[in-house]
C-alpha beads as a LAMMPS data file, in Angstrom:
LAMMPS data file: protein, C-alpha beads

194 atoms
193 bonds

1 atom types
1 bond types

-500.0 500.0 xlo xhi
-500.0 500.0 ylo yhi
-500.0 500.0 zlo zhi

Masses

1 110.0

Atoms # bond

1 1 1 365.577 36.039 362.741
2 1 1 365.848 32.193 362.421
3 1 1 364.411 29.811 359.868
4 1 1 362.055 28.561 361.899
5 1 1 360.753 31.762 363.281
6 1 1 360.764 33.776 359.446
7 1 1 358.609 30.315 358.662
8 1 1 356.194 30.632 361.581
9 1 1 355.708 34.540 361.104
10 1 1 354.948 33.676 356.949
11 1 1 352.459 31.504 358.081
12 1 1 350.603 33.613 360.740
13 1 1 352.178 31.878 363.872
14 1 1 354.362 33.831 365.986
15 1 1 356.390 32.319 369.066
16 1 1 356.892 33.501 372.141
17 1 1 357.607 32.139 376.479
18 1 1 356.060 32.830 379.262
19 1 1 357.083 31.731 382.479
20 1 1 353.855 29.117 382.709
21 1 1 355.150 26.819 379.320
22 1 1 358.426 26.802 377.477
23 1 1 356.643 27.577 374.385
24 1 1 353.669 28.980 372.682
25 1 1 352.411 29.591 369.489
26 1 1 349.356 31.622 368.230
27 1 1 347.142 30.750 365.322
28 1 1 344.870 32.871 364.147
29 1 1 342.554 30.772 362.266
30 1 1 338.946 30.673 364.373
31 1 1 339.582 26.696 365.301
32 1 1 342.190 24.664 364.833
33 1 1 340.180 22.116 363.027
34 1 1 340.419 25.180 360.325
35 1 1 344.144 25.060 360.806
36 1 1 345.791 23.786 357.182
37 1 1 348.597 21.015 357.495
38 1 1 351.330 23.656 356.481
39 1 1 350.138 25.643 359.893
40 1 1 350.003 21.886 361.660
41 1 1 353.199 21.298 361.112
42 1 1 354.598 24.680 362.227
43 1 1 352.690 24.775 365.681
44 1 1 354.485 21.257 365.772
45 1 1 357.923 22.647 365.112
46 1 1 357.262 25.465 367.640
47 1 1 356.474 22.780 371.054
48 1 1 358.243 19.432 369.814
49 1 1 361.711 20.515 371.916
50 1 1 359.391 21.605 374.638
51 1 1 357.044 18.760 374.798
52 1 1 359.651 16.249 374.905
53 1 1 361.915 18.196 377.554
54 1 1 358.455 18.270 379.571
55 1 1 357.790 15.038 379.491
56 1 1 361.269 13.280 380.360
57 1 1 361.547 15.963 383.514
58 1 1 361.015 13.386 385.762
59 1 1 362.238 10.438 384.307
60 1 1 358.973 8.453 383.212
61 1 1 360.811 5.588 381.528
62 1 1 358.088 6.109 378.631
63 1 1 358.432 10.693 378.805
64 1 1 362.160 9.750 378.461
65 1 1 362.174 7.128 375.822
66 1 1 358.954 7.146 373.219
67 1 1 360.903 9.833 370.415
68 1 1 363.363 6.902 369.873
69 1 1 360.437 4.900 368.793
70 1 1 358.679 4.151 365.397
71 1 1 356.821 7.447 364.740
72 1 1 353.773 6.651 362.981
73 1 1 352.818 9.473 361.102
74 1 1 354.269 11.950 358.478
75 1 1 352.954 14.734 360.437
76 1 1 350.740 15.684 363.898
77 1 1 347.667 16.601 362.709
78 1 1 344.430 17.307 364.134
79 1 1 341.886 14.644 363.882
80 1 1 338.656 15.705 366.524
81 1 1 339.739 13.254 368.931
82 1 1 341.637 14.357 372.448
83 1 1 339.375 17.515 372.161
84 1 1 340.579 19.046 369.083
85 1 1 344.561 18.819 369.606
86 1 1 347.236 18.033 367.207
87 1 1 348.299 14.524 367.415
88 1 1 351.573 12.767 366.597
89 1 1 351.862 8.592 367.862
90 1 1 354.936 6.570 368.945
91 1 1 354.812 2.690 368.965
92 1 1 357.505 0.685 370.760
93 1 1 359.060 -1.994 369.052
94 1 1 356.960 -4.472 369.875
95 1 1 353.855 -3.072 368.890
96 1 1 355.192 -0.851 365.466
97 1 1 354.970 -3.835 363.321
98 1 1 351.314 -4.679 363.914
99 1 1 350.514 -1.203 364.662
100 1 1 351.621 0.050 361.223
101 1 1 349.609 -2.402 358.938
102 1 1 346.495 0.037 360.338
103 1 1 344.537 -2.902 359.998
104 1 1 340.430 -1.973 360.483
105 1 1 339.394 -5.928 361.628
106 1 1 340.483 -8.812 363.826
107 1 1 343.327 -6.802 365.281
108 1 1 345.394 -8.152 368.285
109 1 1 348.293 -6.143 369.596
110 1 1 351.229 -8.136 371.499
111 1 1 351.441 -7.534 375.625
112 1 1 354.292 -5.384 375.776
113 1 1 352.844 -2.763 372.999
114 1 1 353.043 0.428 373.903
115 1 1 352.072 3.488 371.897
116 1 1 353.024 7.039 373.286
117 1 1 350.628 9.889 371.430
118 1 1 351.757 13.406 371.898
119 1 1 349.233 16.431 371.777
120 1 1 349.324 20.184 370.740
121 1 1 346.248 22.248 373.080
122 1 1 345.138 24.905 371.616
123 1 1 343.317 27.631 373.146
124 1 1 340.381 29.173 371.317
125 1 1 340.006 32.328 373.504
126 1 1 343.333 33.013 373.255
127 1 1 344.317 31.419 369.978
128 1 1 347.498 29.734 371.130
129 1 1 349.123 26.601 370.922
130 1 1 350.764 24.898 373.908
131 1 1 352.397 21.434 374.495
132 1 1 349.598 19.176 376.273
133 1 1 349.368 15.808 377.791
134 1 1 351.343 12.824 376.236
135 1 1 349.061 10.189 375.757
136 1 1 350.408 6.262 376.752
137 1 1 348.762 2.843 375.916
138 1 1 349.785 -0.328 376.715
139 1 1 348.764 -3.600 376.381
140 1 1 349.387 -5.898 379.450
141 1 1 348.826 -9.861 379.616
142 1 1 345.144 -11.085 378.950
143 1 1 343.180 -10.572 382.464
144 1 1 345.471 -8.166 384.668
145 1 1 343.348 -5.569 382.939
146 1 1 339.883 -7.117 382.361
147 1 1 337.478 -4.296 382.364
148 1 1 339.764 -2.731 379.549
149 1 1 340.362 -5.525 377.330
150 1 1 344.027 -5.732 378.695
151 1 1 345.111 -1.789 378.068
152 1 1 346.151 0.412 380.691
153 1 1 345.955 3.780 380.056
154 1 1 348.105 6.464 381.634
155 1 1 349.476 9.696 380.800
156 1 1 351.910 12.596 381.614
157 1 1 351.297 16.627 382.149
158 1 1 353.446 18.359 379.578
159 1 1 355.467 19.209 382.969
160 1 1 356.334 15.117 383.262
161 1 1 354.263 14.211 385.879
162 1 1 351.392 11.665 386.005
163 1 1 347.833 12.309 384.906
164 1 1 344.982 11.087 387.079
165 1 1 342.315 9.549 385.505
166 1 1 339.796 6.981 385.734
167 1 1 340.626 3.552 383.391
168 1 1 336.762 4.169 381.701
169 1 1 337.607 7.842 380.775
170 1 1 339.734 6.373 377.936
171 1 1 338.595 3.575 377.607
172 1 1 334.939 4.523 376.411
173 1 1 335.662 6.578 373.478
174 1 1 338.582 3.703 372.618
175 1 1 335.735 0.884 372.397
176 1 1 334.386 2.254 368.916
177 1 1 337.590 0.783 367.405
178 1 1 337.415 -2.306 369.249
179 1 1 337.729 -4.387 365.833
180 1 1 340.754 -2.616 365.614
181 1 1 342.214 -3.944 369.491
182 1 1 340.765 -0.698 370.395
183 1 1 343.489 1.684 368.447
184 1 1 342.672 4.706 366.918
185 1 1 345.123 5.518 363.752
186 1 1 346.452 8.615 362.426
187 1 1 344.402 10.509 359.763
188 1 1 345.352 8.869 356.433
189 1 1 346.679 11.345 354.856
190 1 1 349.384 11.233 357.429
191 1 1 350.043 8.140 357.764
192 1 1 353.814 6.296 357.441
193 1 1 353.535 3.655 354.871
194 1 1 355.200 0.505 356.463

Bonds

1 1 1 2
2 1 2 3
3 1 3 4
4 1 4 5
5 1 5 6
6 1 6 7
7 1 7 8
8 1 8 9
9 1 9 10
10 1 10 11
11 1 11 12
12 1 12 13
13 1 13 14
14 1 14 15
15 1 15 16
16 1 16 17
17 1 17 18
18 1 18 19
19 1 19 20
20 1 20 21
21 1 21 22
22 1 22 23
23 1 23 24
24 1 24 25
25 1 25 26
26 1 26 27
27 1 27 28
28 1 28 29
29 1 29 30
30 1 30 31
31 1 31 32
32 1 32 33
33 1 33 34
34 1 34 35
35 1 35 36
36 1 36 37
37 1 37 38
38 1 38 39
39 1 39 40
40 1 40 41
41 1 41 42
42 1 42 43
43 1 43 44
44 1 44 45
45 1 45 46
46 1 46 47
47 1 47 48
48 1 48 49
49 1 49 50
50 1 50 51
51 1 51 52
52 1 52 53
53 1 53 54
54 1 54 55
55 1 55 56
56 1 56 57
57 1 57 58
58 1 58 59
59 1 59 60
60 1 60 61
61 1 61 62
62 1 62 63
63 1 63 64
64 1 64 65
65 1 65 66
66 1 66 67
67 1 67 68
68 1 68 69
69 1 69 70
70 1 70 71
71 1 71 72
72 1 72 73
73 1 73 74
74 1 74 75
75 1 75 76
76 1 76 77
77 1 77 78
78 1 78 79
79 1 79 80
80 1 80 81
81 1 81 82
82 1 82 83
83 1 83 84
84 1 84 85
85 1 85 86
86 1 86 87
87 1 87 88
88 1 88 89
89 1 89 90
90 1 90 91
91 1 91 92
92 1 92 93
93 1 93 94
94 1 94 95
95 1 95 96
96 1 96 97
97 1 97 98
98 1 98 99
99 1 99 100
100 1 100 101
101 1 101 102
102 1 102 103
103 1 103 104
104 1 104 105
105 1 105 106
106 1 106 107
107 1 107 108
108 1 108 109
109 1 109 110
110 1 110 111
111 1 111 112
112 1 112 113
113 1 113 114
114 1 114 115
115 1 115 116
116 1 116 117
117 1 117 118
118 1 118 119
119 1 119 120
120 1 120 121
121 1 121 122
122 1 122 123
123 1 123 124
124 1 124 125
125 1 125 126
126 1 126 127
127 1 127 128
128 1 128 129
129 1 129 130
130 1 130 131
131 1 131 132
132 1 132 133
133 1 133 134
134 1 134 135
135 1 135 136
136 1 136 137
137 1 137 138
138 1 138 139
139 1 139 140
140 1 140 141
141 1 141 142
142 1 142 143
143 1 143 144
144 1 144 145
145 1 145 146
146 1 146 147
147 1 147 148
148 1 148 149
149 1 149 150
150 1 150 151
151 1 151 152
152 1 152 153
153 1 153 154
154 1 154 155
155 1 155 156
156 1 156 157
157 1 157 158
158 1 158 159
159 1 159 160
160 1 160 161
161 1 161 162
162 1 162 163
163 1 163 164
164 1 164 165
165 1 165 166
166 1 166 167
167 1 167 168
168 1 168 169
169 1 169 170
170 1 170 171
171 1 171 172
172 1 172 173
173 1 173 174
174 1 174 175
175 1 175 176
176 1 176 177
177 1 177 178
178 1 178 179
179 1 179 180
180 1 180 181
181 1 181 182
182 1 182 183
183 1 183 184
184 1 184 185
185 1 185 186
186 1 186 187
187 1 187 188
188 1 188 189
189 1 189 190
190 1 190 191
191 1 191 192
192 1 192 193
193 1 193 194
């Protein structure tokens, strides 16, 4: 039995494939908001190969590139946001260094900033843990995106290809932090200190 795996069974998680996803990983708490960081962090261990071979399959420049990027948190964690799932975020270098001062007011990310956010779905029927969409946000020149205050938002299936979405479906729950350029942060007590 490997490190990893002894780990995951210590901590109630066990792994195991099916043909559908290259990896998943029960929990057996009743939600994962319940889940403790420890338990985070293993579900994590147990996709991260398969989330990032899923999203580079076919050769999104941002599925193939993001993990070489700033990561900005200690740990994914779960924060209520993207309906319930573990998050970890990825800023380019152009937008890590204003990105990481997790400024709250008067924020204004360069064009060019892009920020990748990977997500754990978890399944409360079935109490697994799958790779899920990676999330992508990037800031384009002042007007080519007017009705979103200059963010397009995009996405890829954990398979690597595009998700289809309407601009307003992100871009309504992003205006509550539009102090903050409209950025959500990690949780706090994951954050990276810059």
């Amino acid at each position: 039995m490997t490190r990893i795996t002894t780990f995951l069974a210590a901590v109630g998680i066990s792994v195991f494939s099916t043909s559908s996803h290259a990896a998943d990983c029960d929990y057996t708490v009743e939600s994962p908001l319940d889940l403790e960081q420890s338990e985070v962090d293993a579900i994590y261990d147990c996709v991260k190969a398969a989330m990032a071979e899923g999203y580079a399959k076919t050769g999104d420049p941002v599925g193939t590139a993001y993990r070489d990027w700033t990561v900005t948190a200690t740990s994914a964690a779960i924060a209520g946001a993207h309906s319930n799932r573990a998050l970890l975020t990825f800023a380019n270098e152009i937008a890590a260094p204003q990105y990481l001062k997790f400024e709250e007011e008067g924020v204004t990310m360069p064009v060019g900033s892009v920020l990748a956010k990977e997500s754990v779905s978890f399944s409360k029927k079935k109490k697994m843990a799958r790779p899920g969409p990676l999330f992508i946000m990037t800031k384009v020149a002042a007007g080519e995106a007017p009705d979103t205050n200059d963010w397009v938002y995009g996405g890829l299936q954990p398979n690597g290809k595009p998700m289809k979405f309407k601009q307003a479906f992100c871009h309504d729950c992003h205006s509550a932090w539009a102090d903050q350029d409209y950025l959500a942060y990690p949780l706090e007590d994951v954050r990276v200190t810059p």
